[in-house]
N, C-alpha and C positions, 0 to 999 in steps of 0.2 A: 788779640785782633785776628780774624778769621782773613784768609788770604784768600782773594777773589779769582775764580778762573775765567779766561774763555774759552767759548768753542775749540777742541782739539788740544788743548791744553794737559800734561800730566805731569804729577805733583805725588815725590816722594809722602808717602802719609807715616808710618813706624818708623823712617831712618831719622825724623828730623822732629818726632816726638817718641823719645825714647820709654818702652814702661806703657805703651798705648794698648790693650789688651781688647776693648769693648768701647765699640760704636755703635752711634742712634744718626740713622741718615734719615734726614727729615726734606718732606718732598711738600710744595705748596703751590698754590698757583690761584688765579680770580677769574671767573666767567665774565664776560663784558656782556652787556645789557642789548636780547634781543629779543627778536618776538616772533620765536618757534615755536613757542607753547609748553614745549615739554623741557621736564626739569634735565640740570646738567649737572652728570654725575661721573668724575673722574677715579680712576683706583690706579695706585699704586702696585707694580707686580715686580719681584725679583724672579729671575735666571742665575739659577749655580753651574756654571760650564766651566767643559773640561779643557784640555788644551787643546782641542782641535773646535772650540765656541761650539760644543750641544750640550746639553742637559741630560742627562744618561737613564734618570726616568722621571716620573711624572711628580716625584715628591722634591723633586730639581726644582719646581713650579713653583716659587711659594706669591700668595694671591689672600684678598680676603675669605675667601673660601677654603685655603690650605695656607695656614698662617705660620707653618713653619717646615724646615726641610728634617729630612733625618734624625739630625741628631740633635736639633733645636739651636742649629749655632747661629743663625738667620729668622727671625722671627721677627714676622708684621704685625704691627700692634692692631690695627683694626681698620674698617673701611670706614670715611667721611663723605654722606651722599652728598652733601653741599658745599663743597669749600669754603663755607662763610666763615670768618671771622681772621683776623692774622695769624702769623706765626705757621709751623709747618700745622698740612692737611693729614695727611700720612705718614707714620713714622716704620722703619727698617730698624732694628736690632740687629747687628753684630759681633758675635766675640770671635775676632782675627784668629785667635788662639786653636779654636774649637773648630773651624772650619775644614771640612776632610782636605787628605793631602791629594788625591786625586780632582781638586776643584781649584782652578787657575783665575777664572775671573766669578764675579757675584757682579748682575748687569742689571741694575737698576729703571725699571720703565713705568712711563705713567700712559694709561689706555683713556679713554673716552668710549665708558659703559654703553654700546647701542648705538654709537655716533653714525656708523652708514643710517641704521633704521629711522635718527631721528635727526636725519640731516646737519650733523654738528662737529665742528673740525677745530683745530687750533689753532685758525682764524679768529676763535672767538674766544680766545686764553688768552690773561695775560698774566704779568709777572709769578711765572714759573720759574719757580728755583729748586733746589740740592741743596743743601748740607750736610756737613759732617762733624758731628758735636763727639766729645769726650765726654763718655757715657759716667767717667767718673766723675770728673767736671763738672760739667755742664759748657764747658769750654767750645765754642764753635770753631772749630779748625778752619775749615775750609769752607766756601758759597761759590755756586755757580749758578749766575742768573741767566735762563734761555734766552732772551731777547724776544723779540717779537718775530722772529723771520719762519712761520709757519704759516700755511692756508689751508692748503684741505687734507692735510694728514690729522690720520682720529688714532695713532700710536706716538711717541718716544722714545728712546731710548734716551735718556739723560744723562748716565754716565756707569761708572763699573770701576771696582775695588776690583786689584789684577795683582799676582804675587810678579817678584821679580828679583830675582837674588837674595830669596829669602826675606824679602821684605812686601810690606804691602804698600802700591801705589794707587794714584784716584787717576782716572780719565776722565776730562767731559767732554764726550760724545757728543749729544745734541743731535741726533740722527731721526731722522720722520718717516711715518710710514702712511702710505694713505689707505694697508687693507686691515687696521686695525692689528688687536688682539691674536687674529688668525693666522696676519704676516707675521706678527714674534714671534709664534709658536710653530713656527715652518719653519724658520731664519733658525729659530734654537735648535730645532732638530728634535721635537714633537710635537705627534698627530694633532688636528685640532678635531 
């Protein structure tokens, strides 16, 4: 039984599942029904930062477009333009194991593709969640449902895998941005 977070919430993940080596964070979420016209297209994007929260270069980034960091320890399985159907939209690949030693948190965000351009904010999201499945498994560890308290931010930050004495812990964040994609990538500490 996967243990529910909320907002601000963090939750030992390797000290209390011992042997945990590879995780699948599965991101999802539902457009509500409006009549902007233009279709609504959410992407899942990871940040590898160091200890002082930047990204040290641009393969830090990983996104449907650069589906993986370095050394492949962080790997996006693919972009979903529609969110239709259940279960996660997006899924994040991690092996804890393989993650450089120089990368302290891995910061999980879901953007809104165009959202200044085509008027559309997380106002009109709903049930947006996180988890964290045991990749060996299939075991869902941990769920963190966003709630509904967003309006016109077209970023998240959802939450972030953060080392801490040697072990790995989850945060859920839950953090908004209203200048998109370009405020994470300024907040990470690269150019946009």
């Amino acid at each position: 039984m996967a243990i529910s977070l909320s907002k601000g919430q963090k939750i030992d993940l390797t000290k209390t599942n011992p042997g945990l080596a590879k995780v699948v964070v599965g991101l999802g979420w539902d457009t509500n029904k409006y009549d902007g016209g233009a279709d609504f297209d959410l992407d899942a994007s990871v940040f590898c930062l160091n200890g002082a929260g930047k990204a040290q270069t641009e393969s830090d980034f990983i996104f449907y477009n650069n589906p993986q960091n370095a050394n492949g320890s962080v790997v996006h399985t693919g972009d979903n333009r529609t969110g239709a159907g259940d279960g996660d939209d997006e899924q994040i690949k991690v092996d804890l194991a393989a993650v450089p030693a120089d990368i302290e948190k891995v910061s999980f965000c879901i953007t809104i593709h165009e959202g200044a351009e085509r008027n559309q904010n997380f106002g009109q999201v709903s049930n947006a969640f996180a988890r964290i499945i045991n990749e060996a498994t299939g075991e869902e560890l941990i769920r963190y449902d966003l709630g509904e308290d967003f309006s016109v931010e077209t970023a998240i930050v959802v939450g972030e895998l953060y080392r801490h004495s040697g072990e790995w812990k989850f945060s859920a964040v839950g953090s908004g941005y209203q200048d998109g994609l370009a405020g994470l990538i300024r907040d990470f500490g690269l150019s946009s």
